[in-house]
N, C-alpha and C positions, 0 to 999 in steps of 0.2 A: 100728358107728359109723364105720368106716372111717380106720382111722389110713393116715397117711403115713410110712414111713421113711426115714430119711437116718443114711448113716454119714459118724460122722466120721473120715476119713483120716488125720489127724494122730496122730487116736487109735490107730486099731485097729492092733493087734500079729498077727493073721492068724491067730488059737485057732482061727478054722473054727464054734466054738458056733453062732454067729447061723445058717451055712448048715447043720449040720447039723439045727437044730429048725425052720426055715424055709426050707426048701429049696426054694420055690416063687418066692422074693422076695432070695434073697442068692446070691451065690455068692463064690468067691476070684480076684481075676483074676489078672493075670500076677506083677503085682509083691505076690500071693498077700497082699490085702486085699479086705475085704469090702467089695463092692458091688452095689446094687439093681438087679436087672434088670427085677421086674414090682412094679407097685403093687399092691395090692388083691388077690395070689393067695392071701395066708394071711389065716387072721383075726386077727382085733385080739386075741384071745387066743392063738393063734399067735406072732404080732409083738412080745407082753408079756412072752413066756417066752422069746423068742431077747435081746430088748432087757437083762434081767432077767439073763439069763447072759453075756452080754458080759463078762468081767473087766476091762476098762479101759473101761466106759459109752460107746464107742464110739457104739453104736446111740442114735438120737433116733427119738420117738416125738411128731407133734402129731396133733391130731384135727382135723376140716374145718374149723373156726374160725380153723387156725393155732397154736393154744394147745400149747405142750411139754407133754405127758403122763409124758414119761420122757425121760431122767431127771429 
C-alpha cells in the first residue's frame, strides 16, 4: 500500500525503536530524534511494527489517500 511516515518531533523521546526495526527509513540525528531519511524503503509492515513500538506514538502512519493509519 505504501504508507508515508512522519515523526513527530515534539514527540519522540530518542528510544531508537523505530530505527532499530526500520532502519532503512529512520535514523537519530544530532539532536538524537528520530527522523526519515527514505520513504518507501521498508514496508508497510515494516513501518507498522517501528510505528507500533514507538513508546510515546511519535511515529504517524497515512496511506496514499492521506488517511492516518496510525496512530
Amino acid at each position: 500500500m505504501a504508507y508515508t511516515a512522519k515523526v513527530d518531533r515534539s514527540l519522540c523521546i530518542g528510544s531508537g525503536d523505530c530505527t532499530r526495526i526500520a532502519a532503512k527509513t529512520f535514523q537519530l540525528d544530532a539532536e538524537n530524534k528520530s527522523t526519515v531519511i527514505v520513504q518507501g524503503a521498508d514496508s508497510d509492515e515494516t513501518l507498522m511494527e517501528a510505528a507500533q513500538t514507538c513508546p510515546v506514538a511519535a511515529v504517524l502512519l497515512t496511506d496514499p489517500t492521506g488517511a492516518q493509519v496510525y496512530p
